[in-house]
C-alpha positions in Angstrom: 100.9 129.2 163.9 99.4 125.9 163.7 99.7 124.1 160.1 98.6 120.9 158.8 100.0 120.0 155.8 97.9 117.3 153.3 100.0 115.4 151.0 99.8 112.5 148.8 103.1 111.1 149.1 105.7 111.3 151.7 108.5 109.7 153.5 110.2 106.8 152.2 108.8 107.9 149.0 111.1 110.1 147.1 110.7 112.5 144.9 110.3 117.0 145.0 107.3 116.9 146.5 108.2 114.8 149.4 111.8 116.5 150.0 109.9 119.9 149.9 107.5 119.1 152.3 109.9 117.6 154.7 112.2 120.9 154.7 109.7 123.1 154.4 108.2 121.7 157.4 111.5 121.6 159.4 111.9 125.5 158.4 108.7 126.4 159.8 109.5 124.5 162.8 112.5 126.4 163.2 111.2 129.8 162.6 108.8 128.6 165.8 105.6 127.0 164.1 103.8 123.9 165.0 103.9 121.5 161.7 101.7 118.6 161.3 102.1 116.4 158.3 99.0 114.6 157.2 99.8 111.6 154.6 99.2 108.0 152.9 100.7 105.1 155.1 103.9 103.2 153.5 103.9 99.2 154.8 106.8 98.7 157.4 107.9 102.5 157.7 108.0 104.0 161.0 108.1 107.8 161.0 110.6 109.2 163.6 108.9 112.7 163.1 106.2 112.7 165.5 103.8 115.2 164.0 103.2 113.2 161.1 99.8 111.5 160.9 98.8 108.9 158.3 95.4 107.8 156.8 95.1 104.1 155.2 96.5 103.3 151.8 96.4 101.1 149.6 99.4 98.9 147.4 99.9 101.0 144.1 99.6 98.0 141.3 101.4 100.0 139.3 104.3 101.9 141.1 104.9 100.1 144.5 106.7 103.0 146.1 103.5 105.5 145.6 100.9 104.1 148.1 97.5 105.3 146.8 96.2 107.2 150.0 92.5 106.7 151.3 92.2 110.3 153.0 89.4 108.5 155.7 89.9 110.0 159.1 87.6 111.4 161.6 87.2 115.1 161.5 87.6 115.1 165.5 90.9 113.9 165.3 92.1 117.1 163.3 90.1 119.1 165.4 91.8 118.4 167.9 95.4 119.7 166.0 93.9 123.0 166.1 95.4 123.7 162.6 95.1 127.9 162.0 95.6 126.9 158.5 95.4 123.8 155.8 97.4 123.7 153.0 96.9 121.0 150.7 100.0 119.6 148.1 98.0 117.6 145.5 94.6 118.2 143.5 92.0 115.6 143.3 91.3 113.2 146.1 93.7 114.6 148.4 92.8 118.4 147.3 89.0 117.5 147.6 89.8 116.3 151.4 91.5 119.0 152.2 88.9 121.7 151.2 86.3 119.6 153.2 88.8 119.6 156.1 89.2 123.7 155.9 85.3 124.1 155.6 84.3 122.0 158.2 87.3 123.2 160.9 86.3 126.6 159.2 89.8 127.3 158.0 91.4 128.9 155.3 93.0 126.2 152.7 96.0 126.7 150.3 96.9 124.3 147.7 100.6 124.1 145.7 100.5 123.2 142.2 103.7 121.3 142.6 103.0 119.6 138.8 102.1 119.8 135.4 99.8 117.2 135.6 98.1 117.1 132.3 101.4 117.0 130.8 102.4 114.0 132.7 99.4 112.2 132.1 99.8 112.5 128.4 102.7 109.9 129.0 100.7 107.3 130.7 97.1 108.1 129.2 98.1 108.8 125.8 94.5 107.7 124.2 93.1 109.0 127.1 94.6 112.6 127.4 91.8 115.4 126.7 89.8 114.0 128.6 91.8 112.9 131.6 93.7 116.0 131.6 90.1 118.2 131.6 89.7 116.5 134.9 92.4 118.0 136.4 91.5 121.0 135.1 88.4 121.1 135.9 89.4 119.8 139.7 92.6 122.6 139.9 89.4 125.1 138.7 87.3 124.2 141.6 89.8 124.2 144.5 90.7 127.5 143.3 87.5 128.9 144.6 87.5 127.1 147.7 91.0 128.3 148.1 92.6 131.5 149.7 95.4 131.1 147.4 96.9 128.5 144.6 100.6 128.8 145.5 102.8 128.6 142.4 106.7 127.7 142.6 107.1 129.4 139.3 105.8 132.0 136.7 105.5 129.5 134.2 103.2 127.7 136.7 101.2 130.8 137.6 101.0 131.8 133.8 99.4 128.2 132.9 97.0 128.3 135.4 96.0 131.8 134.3 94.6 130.5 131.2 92.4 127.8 132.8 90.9 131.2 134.8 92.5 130.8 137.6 93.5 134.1 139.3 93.9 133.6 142.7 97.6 132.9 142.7 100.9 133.4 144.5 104.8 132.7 143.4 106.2 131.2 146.3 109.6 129.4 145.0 110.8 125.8 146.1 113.4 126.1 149.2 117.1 123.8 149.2 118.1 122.9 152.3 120.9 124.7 154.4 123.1 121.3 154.4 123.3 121.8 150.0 124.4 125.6 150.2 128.7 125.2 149.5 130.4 127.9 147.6 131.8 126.3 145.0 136.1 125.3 144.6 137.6 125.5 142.1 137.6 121.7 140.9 140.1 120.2 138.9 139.0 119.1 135.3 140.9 116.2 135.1 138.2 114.0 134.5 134.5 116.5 133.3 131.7 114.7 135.8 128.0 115.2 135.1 125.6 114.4 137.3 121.6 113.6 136.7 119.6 113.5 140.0 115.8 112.3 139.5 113.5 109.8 138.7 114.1 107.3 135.9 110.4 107.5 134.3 109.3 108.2 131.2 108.2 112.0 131.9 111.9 112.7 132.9 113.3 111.4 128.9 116.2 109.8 131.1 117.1 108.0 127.8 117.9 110.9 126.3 121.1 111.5 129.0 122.2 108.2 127.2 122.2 109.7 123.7 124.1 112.5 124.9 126.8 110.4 126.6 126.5 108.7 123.3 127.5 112.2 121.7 130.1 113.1 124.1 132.1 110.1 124.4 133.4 111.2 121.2 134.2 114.5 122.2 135.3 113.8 125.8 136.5 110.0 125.9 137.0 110.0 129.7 134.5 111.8 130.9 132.2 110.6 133.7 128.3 110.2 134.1 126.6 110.0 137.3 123.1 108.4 137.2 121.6 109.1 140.6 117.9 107.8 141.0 115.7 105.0 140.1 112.6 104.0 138.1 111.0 102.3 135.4 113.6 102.9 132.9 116.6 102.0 134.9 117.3 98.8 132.5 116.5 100.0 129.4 118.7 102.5 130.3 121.7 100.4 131.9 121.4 98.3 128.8 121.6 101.0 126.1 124.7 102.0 128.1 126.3 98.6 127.2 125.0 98.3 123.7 127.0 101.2 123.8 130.2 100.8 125.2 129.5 103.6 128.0 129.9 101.1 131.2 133.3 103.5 132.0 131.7 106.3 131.4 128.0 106.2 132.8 127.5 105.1 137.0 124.4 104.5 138.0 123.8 104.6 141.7 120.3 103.8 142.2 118.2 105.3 144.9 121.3 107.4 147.0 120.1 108.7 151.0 119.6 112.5 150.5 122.3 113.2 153.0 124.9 112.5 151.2 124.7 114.4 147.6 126.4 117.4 149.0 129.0 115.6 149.6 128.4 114.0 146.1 128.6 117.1 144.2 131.3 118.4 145.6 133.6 116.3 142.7 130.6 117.3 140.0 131.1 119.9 137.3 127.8 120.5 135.7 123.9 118.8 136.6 122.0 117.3 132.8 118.5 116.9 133.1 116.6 116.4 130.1 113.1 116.8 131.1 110.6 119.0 129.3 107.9 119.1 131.9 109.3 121.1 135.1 108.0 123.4 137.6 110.7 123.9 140.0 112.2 121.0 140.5 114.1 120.4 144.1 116.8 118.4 142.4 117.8 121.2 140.3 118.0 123.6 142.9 119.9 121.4 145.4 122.7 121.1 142.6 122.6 124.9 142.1 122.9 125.6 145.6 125.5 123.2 145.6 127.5 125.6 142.9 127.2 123.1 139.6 125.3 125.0 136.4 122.9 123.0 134.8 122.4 122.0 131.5 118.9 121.9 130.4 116.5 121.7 127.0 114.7 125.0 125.9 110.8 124.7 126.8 111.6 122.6 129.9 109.9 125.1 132.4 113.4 125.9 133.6 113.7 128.9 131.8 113.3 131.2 135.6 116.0 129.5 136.8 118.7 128.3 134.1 120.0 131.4 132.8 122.0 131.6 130.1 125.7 132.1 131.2 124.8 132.9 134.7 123.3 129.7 135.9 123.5 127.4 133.3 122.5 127.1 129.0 119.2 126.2 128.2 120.2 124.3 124.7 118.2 123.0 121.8 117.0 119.4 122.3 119.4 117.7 120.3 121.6 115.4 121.8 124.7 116.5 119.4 123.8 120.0 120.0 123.7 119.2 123.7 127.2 118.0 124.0 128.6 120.4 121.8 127.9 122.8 124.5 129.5 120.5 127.6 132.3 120.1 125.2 132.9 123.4 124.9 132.4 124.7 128.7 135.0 122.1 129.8 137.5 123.6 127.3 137.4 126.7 129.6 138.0 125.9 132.8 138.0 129.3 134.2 135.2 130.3 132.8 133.2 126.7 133.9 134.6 127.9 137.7 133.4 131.6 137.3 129.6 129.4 136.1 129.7 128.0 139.1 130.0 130.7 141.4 127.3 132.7 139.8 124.9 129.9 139.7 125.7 129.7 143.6 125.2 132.8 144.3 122.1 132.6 142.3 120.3 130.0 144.1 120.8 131.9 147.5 117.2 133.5 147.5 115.8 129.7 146.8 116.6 128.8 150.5 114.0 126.8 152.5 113.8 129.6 155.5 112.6 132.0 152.7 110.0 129.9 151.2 108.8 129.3 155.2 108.6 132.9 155.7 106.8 133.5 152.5 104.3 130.7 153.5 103.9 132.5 156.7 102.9 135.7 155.5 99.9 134.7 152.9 99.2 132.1 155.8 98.4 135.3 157.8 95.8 136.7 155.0 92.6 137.6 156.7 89.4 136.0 155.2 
């Protein structure tokens, strides 16, 4: 098959939706599809994947490293792709494009719902929020009926659009690359590591892996914090970890190349994240597949994929309550290994190959 993917951020950007693209893209390739990649241009980046095609952007006053994409290009020009299918990754402007795209070309569309976007928007439109957040609503509403199907990564997903009417859904899980799939050793616990992979933005509550650190340095004086990401929040948080006394305890890395967190986790014992607004986050599923249990807050969205003593706890939003729990888990250390080989073995089915031959079969719905 032919596919064009429509996305409103991409390469260098990071964050899930780019890194799912880009593998899911390389797992269709592999199981023998053409992949085209249509997305926002990024100022002095030169892609080294030649299927992917950019339309003009414009510099993001707010968050330099998002672009905001002007989807103008002539229809000819992806005529000539001969996509057999378009599947867009983002509602709105991009979404809107994309269904004007499949109706012209005469094409069935698809759209993810990668996000929970009315939740996100609450943290940046807080005065605003009904009525920004009907807007989405209203927009996911209207691409649903232009669209064959709205994929969902999770239940939870699928479930939420449900009540805004939407019925024409499909689960279709995130896929982890093949290069994060290691069967867990059996680490030593000399020094308990943690590990939080992710954005540093408000959305994520990245302070709260502060508080916790704050909890646990009581509990487990040398124990080790890995910060991996960057954002907004990456000096309020670096100084709360002084005004602390944390700076032996908590590393941040900043942005870290993709390529080399498996190697990374190998010397991690358990992933923290302590957002409350997931779908199916890639980072969570790269450090499962990886063999490290996470540790997450109840109502994150995580709750199809962080199963109690199998894959992870899913523990009350309380810092103290929080490391109570990673207290206790390192006090076992056969137990912690035996976590990490069921989480492993888990995460198997979330492999990108799957997802690409999941795509491929609704792809090959008849109108």
């Amino acid at each position: 098959m032919r596919i064009l993917l429509v996305t409103a951020s991409y390469l260098p950007t990071s964050n899930g939706v780019t890194y799912h693209i880009s593998s899911t893209a390389e797992a269709l390739r592999d199981l023998g599809h053409v992949v085209y990649i249509l997305a926002p241009s990024f100022p002095g980046y030169k892609d080294s994947d030649k299927y992917v095609i950019r339309y003009p952007s414009l510099p993001n006053p707010f968050v330099k490293k998002y672009p905001l994409g002007i989807p103008i290009i002539p229809i000819e020009k992806i005529r000539k792709l001969r996509p057999d299918v378009i599947h867009a990754h983002h509602p709105l402007v991009i979404g809107q494009f994309a269904s004007q795209v499949a109706d012209k070309l005469g094409k069935l569309l698809f759209i993810t719902a990668h996000t929970q976007y009315e939740q996100y928007l609450n943290y940046y439109f807080p005065h605003g929020f009904s009525f920004t957040s009907r807007i989405i609503i209203n927009d996911l509403q209207k691409l649903s009926e232009s669209s064959k199907k709205i994929i969902c990564p999770s239940l939870n997903t699928q479930q939420r659009l449900k009540k805004y009417g939407i019925k024409n859904t499909v689960i279709i899980g995130n896929g982890v690359e093949p290069s994060f799939f290691v069967n867990p050793s059996n680490k030593a616990n000399v020094q308990p590591t943690l590990v939080y992979t992710g954005r540093l933005e408000r959305e994520k509550n990245p302070m709260r892996l502060i508080a916790v650190a704050k909890e646990l340095k009581n509990k487990i004086p040398n124990f080790k914090m890995l910060i991996i990401g960057d954002g907004k929040m990456f000096q309020e948080m670096f100084d709360k970890t002084q005004k602390f006394k944390l700076g032996e305890n908590i590393t941040f890395t900043g942005q870290v190349d993709r390529r080399l967190l498996p190697e990374i986790y190998k010397s991690v014992h358990l992933f923290i994240t302590p957002s409350t607004s997931e779908v199916m986050p890639i980072s969570v599923l790269e450090a499962m597949a990886s063999g490290i249990p996470i540790i997450a807050v109840k109502n994150s969205g995580l709750e199809e994929i962080v199963i109690d003593g199998k894959t992870g706890f899913m523990i009350q939003n309380n810092p103290k309550k929080v490391a109570e729990k990673i207290k206790s888990l390192f006090s076992d250390p056969k137990a912690l290994h035996n976590l990490a080989l069921s989480t492993y073995k888990n995460v198997l089915k979330y492999s990108a190959e799957n997802t690409a031959k999941k795509l491929i079969e609704i792809y090959q719905i008849k109108k």
